[in-house]
C-alpha positions as CSV (number, residue, x, y, z in Angstrom):
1,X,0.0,0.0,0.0
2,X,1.1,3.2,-1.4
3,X,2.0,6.5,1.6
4,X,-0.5,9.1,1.5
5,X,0.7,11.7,-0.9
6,X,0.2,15.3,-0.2
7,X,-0.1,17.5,-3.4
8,X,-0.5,21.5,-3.1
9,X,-4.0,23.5,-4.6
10,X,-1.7,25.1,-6.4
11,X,-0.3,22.5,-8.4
12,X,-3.9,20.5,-8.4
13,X,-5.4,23.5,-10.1
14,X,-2.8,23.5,-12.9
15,X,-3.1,19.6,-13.5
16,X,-6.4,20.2,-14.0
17,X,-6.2,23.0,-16.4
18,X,-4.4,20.8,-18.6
19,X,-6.4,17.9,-18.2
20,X,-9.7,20.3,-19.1
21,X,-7.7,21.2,-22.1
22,X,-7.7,17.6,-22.7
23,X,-3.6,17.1,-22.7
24,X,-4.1,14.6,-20.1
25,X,-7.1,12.2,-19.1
26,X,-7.4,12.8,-16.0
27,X,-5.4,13.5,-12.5
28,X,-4.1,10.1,-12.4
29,X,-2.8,9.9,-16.0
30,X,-0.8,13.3,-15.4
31,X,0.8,11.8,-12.0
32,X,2.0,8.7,-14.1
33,X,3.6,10.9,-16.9
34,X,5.4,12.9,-14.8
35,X,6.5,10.2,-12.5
36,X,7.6,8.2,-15.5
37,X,8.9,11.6,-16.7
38,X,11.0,12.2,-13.4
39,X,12.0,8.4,-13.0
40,X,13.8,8.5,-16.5
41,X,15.6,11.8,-15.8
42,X,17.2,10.2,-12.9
43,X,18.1,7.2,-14.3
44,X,19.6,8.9,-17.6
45,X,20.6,12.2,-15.2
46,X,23.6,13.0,-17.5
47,X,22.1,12.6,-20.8
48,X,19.0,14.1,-20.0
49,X,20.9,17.4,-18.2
50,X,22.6,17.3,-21.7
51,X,19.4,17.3,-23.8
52,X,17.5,20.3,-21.5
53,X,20.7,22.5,-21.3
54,X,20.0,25.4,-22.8
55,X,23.2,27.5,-24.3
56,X,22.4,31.2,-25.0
57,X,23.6,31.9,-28.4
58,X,27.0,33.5,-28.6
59,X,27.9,32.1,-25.0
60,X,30.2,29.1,-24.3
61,X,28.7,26.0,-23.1
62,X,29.0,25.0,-20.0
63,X,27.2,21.5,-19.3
64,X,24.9,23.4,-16.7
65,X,21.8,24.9,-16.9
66,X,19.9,26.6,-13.6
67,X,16.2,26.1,-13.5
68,X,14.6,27.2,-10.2
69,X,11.0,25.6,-9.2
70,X,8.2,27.8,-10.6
71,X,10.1,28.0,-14.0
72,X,7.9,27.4,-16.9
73,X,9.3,26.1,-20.2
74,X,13.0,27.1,-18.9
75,X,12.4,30.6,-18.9
């Protein structure tokens, strides 16, 4: 038996704004993407730092990128 998971308003809110515009099927399907999602990033950590990285044009890359939480589409 699964832990009780607590999950902000906030963040339930915004699942199910995407879920109304029908990106998802429902709260459950969105949880299992992203946990799949989040699962494969941290089993392929390097490679998938690699593919997010975003290198400004003209700068030098790096390897690092800096995303803080609240960041949407790595802006």
């Amino acid at each position: 038996m699964a832990d009780k998971i607590n999950i902000s308003d906030d963040y339930i809110n915004r699942i199910k704004k995407y879920v109304q515009e029908g990106r998802f099927k429902d709260l459950n399907d969105f949880l299992n993407q992203a946990i799949h999602l989040l699962l494969y990033a941290e089993d392929n950590k390097e490679k998938f730092m690699q593919a997010i990285t975003v290198i400004p044009k003209g700068a030098e890359p790096t390897g690092q990128t800096e995303l803080k939480e609240g960041d949407k589409n790595g802006q």
